[in-house]
N, C-alpha and C positions, 0 to 999 in steps of 0.2 A: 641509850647514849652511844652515837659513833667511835669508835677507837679514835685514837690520836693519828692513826698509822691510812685510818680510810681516805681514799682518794676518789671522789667521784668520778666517775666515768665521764672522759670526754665524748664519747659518741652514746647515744642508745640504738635500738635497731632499726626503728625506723628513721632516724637521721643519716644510717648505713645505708637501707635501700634508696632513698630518696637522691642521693648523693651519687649510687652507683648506676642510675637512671629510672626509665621507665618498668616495670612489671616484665612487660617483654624482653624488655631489655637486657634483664637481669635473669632470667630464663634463657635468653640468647646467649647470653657470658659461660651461663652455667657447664649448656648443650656444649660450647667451643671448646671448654677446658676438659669437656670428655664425660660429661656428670651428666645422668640421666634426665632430660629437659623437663622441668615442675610445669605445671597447668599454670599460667597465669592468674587462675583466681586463688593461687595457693599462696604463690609469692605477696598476693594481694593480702590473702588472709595470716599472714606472718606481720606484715605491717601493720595492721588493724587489731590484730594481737598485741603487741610489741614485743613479739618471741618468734625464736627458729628452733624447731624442732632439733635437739640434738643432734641424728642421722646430717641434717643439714649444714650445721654450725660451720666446719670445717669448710666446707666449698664455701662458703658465705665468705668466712675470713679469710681464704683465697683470694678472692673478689678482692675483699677491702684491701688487702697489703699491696697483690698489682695493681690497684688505683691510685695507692696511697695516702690513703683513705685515716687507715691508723700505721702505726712506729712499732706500738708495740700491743700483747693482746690484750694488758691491762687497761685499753682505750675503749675496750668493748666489752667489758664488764658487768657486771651489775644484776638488779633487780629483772632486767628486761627479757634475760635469757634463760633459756626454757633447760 
C-alpha cells in the first residue's frame, strides 16, 4: 500500500530523454556543458532501460532544469531510476 504522502512522478526517464531530443542530441548537450560525450547507443540504452546510471544522473537533471523540463527533483523520481 502507497503512503498517503507518495506523489507520483510526473516525468519517468524516458519521457526526459524523449522530451530533451534526439540520442545525439542529448549527447551533444552533455559534450557542451563540459561532460564527457556518451556513445549514442548508451543514451539509447538508458532509454530502453528506463534508468540512468547514477555517475549519470546529475548531468541528466542538468539537462532537464535548463530545459525546463522539471521545477523541481521530486518530478523525476521513482521506480525508473537507477
Amino acid at each position: 500500500m502507497k503512503s498517503s504522502a507518495y506523489r507520483e512522478p510526473e516525468w519517468r526517464v524516458r519521457d526526459i530523454l524523449h522530451a530533451l531530443g534526439t540520442f545525439r542530441d542529448i549527447a551533444q548537450m552533455l559534450a557542451d556543458k563540459g561532460y564527457p560525450r556518451p556513445p549514442i547507443g548508451t543514451v539509447s540504452a538508458w532509454s530502453s532501460r528506463g534508468s540512468i546510471p547514477a555517475n549519470w544522473l546529475p548531468a541528466i537533471l542538468e539537462l532537464a532544469f535548463d530545459a525546463r523540463l522539471i521545477k523541481d527533483i521530486s518530478d523525476f523520481k521513482g521506480r525508473s531510476l537507477t
